[in-house]
N, C-alpha and C positions, 0 to 999 in steps of 0.2 A: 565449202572446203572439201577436199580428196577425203576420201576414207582410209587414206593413208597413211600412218604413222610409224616410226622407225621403234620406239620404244613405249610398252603402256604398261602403268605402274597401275595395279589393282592394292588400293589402299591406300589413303589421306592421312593415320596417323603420323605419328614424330617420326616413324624411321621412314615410311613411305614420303614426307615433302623432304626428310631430310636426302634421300637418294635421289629425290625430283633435281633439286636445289645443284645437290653435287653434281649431277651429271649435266645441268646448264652449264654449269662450270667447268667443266672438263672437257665437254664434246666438243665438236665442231658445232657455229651457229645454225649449220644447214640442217642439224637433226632436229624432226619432230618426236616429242615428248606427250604426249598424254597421262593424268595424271587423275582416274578414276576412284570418288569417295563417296558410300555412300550417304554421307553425313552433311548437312550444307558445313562448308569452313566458313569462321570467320571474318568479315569482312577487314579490310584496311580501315584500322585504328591507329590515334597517336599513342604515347607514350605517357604523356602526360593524365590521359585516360586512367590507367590501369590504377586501381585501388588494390595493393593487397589483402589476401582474407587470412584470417586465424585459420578456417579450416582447409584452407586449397591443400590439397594433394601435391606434391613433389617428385622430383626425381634427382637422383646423383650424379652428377656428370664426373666421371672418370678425367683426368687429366691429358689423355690419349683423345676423349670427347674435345674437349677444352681447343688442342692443336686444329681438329677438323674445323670444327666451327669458326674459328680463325681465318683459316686458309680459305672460306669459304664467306669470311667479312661479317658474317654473325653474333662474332664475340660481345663485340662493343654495348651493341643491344642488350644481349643477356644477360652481361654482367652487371646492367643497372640494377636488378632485383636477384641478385644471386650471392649466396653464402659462403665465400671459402671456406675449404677444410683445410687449417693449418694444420691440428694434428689428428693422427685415429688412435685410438688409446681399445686396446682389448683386452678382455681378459675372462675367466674361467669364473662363476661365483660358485665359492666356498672353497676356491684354492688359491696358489700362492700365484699360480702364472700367470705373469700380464707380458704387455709389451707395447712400446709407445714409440710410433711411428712420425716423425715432424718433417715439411716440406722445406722447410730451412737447410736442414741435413743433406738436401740434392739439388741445392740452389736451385729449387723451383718455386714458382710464387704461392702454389696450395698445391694439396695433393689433389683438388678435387673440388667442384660446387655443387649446392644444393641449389636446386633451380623449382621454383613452382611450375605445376604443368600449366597451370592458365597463360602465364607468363612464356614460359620454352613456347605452349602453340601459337601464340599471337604473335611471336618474333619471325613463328616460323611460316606464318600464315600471310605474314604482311611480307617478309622477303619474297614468297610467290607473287604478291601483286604488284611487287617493285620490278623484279625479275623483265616483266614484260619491255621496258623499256633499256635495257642493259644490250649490250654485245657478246649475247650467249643464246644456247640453242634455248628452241622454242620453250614454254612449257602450257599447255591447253589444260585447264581444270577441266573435271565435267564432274558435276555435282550439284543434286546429290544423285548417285549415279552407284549401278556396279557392275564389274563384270559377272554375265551370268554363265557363260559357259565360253570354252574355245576348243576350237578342232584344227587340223592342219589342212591345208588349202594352196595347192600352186607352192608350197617349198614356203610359205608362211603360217602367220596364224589367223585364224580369222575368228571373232569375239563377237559376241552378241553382249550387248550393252542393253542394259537394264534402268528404268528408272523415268526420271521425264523428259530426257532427250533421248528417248531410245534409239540405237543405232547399230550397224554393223559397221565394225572396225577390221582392218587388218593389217597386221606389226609382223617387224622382222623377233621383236622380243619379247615378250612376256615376262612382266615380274610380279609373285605373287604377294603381297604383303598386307592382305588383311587379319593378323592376329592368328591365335594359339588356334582357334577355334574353325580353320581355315572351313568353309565349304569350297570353295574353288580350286586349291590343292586338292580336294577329295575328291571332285570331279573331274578332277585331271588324271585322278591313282595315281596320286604321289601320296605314296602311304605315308602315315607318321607316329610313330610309338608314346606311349604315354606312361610315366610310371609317377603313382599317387605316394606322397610323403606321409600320407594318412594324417595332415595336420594344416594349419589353416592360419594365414594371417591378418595381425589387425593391426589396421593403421589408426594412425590420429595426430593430432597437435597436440603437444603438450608445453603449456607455461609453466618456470620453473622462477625458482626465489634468486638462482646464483645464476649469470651470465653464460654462456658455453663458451667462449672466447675463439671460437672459430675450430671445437673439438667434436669431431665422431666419435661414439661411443658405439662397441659393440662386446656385448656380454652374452656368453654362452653360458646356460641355464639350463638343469635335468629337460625342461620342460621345451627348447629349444631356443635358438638365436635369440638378441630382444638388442634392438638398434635405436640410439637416438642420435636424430643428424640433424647439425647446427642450420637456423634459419635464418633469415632477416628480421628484425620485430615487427610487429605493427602496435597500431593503436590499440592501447588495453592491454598489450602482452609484448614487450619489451625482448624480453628474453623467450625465445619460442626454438621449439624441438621438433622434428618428424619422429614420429616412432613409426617403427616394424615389431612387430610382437609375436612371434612362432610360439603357438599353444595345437594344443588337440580340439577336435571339433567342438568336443561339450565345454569344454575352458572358454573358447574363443565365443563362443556365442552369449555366456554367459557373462563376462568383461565387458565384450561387445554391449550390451544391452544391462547393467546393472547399474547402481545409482553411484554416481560420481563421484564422492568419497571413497565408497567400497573399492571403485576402478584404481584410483588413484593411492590407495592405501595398498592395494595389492602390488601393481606398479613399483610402488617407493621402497619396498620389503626385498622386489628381485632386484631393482638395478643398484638402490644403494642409494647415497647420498651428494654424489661427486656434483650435480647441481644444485645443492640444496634441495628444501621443500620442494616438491611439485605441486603446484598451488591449483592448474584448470586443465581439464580435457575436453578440445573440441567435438566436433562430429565423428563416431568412431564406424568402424566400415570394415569387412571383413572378407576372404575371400579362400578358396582349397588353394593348396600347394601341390602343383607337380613337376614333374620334367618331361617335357613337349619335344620331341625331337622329328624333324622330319630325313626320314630314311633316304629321301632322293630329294639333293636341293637343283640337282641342273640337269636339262637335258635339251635334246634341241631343242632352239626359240621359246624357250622356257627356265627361270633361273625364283628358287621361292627365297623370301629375308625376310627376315625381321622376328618375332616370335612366331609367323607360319613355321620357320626354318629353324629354334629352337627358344622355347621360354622357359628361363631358368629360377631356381631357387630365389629370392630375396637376397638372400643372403652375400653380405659386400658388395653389391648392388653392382652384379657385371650385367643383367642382361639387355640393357638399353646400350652398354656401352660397346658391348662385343657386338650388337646389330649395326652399330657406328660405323666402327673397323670394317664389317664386311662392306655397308655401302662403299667407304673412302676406297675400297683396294676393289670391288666390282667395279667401281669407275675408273680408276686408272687404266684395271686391263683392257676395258672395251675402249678406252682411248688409246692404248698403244697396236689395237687388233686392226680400229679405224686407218691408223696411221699407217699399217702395213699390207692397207685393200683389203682386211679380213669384213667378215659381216658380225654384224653385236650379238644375232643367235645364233652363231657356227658354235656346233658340241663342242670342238675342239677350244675356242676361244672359251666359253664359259665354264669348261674341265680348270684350262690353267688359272680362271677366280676361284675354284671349290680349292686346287690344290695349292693356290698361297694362302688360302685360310684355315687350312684345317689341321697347322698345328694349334694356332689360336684359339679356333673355335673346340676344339679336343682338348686341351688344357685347362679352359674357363669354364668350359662345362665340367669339366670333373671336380675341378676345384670349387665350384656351387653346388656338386652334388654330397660327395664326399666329407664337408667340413660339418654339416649339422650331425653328421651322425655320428663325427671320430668325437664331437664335441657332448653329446649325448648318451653315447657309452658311460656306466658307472664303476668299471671293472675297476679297483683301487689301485691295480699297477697302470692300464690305460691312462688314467687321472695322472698319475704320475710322471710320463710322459710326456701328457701336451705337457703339464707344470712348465716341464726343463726346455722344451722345444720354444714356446711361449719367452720366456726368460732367456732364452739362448739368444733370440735374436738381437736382444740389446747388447752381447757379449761378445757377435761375430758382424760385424760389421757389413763384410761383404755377402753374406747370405741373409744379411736384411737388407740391402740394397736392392738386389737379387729380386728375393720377394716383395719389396713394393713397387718398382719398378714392373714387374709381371699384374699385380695388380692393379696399378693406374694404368694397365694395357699400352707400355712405352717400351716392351723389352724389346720390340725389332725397330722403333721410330728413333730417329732424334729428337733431342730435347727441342 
């Protein structure tokens, strides 16, 4: 095969096959696609395979997710083992303001799923191996594999591949998508800013006595956010929760690693009652909070996504969903660039992807950055504030439209 590829994606995670996937679908057949991880994926598995676990890890899929996935034939899949969010219920503990959000209100079917990661990667892993027989552009795994460097060469790029196919490639595009932690961005000097929350979160499963009926909870606590988002049951745990838990390092470590009553006692004191008992805590897992921003997402034959390009807070669970949006809308514009004789890494074409995203991506990041801290403030007039703001939204109709509609990431899409 040519050493030739029109586009190479550095990074196998969920945003990286999800922008693979999308842009089979969008491009012309004739684009070659490269699709470098360096993790082995996956193999093609049925469906019937999959056992759910108490402790699998999660993600939220925004309702804005929900549409891409869709238009992209992936729905169907996911939806076997995925949880609606009929409603989100938030509120302030030890004040009056709450506010309760329901998908019924905007004749939508949820505001949102909880999808296990085991589940979301195998749907999305098996689509690449389906892919190959489809009427769309190419897509080449190579893995387990990584980009090790790239430099410019003849008006391209040219990539030194790393791994056990080692090889040199060279693309009209580059896209960087291996995580917060990029080396590859770093050796390109595409600088990237980091500001530390000085606080840490813990995940886990939790089984409760009273069902969720299809409800996100999210409770802002001195101590910071603490989220529990509706699951599918399994065997042994019926009724099952994701928790997000913002504490301080020495909180978190401690919770993290204390004996399961104590966890669960402490737990059941901050969120309250609204599921009953909390009866069991899975495997609990911990990790620092910050905000990842990279300073330069595009330049020629170079475009970086996914949390390379920024990883956000926890908090209402935008930052899988906003790397969504960028894929869906990078691939449109390199489809209408195609269609106008332009090339996928002219500066010019990938300026007008940075600038239809960057009201989105400026608004979601702010609103991930800003909300733990107005929520963590104790000044008693601040308190006072969210209270009525909080409370307000059930009292002004169209400014809680407004805002969840911004928050399921649908305020410029159609329903």
């Amino acid at each position: 095969m040519s050493d030739q590829r029109d586009i190479v994606i550095a990074g196998g995670g969920m945003a990286g096959i999800s922008l693979a996937l999308q842009l089979a679908h969008s491009l012309p057949s004739s684009v070659r696609i490269a699709l470098v991880e360096n993790f082995p994926l996956p193999a093609a598995q049925s469906a019937g395979q999959y056992h759910p676990s108490f402790d699998a890890r999660s993600t939220a899929l925004s309702y804005s997710s929900q549409l891409i996935y869709q238009r992209l034939g992936l729905w169907p899949a996911l939806e076997q083992h995925a949880c609606p969010i009929e409603t989100i219920h938030v509120s302030n503990r030890g004040r009056f303001g709450s506010t309760l959000m329901r998908a019924q209100d905007y004749g939508w079917p949820a505001l949102g799923h909880v999808v296990e990661n085991a589940w979301l990667g195998r749907c999305l892993a098996g689509a690449l191996h389906e892919q190959a027989g489809q009427d769309a552009a190419a897509i080449e795994v190579i893995s387990p594999a990584r980009v090790d460097s790239a430099r410019a060469a003849d008006g391209r790029l040219e990539l030194s591949i790393a791994g056990e196919r080692a090889q040199v490639l060279r693309a009209d595009l580059l896209v960087v998508a291996d995580g917060a932690n990029s080396g590859l961005r770093e050796s390109l000097g595409m600088a990237a800013s980091e500001k530390s929350y000085g606080q840490h979160a813990l995940i886990a499963n939790i089984a409760s006595a009273r069902p969720h009926n299809g409800c996100a909870f999210e409770r802002f606590t001195r101590d910071g956010p603490l989220a529990l988002l509706p699951l599918p049951g399994v065997s042994g745990a019926p009724r099952r929760s994701a928790l997000v838990w913002t504490l301080d390092p020495a909180q978190c470590a401690h919770y993290r690693d204390c004996p399961e009553n104590e966890f669960l006692d402490a737990l059941q004191q901050r969120f309250g009652y609204r599921l009953g008992r909390l009866q069991q805590v899975g495997e609990r897992h911990s990790y620092p909070l910050s905000l990842v921003r990279a300073s330069e997402q595009v330049r020629q034959s170079v475009v970086v996504m996914g949390n390379a390009a920024h990883a956000l807070h926890p908090v209402a669970g935008q930052g899988f969903n906003l790397a969504l949006r960028d894929v869906a809308v990078l691939a449109d514009t390199l489809a209408a660039a195609m269609a106008a004789g332009e090339g996928v890494g002219d500066l010019a074409v990938l300026q007008r992807y940075e600038q239809a995203q960057r009201e989105d991506q400026q608004r979601t990041i702010s609103f991930s950055d800003y909300l733990p801290a107005v929520f963590s403030r104790t000044d008693p007039l601040l308190g006072l504030v969210r209270d009525l703001a909080l409370s307000g939204l059930d009292v002004l109709p169209a400014l809680k439209q407004r805002f969840v509609r911004r928050a399921a990431g649908v305020a410029g899409m159609q329903d």
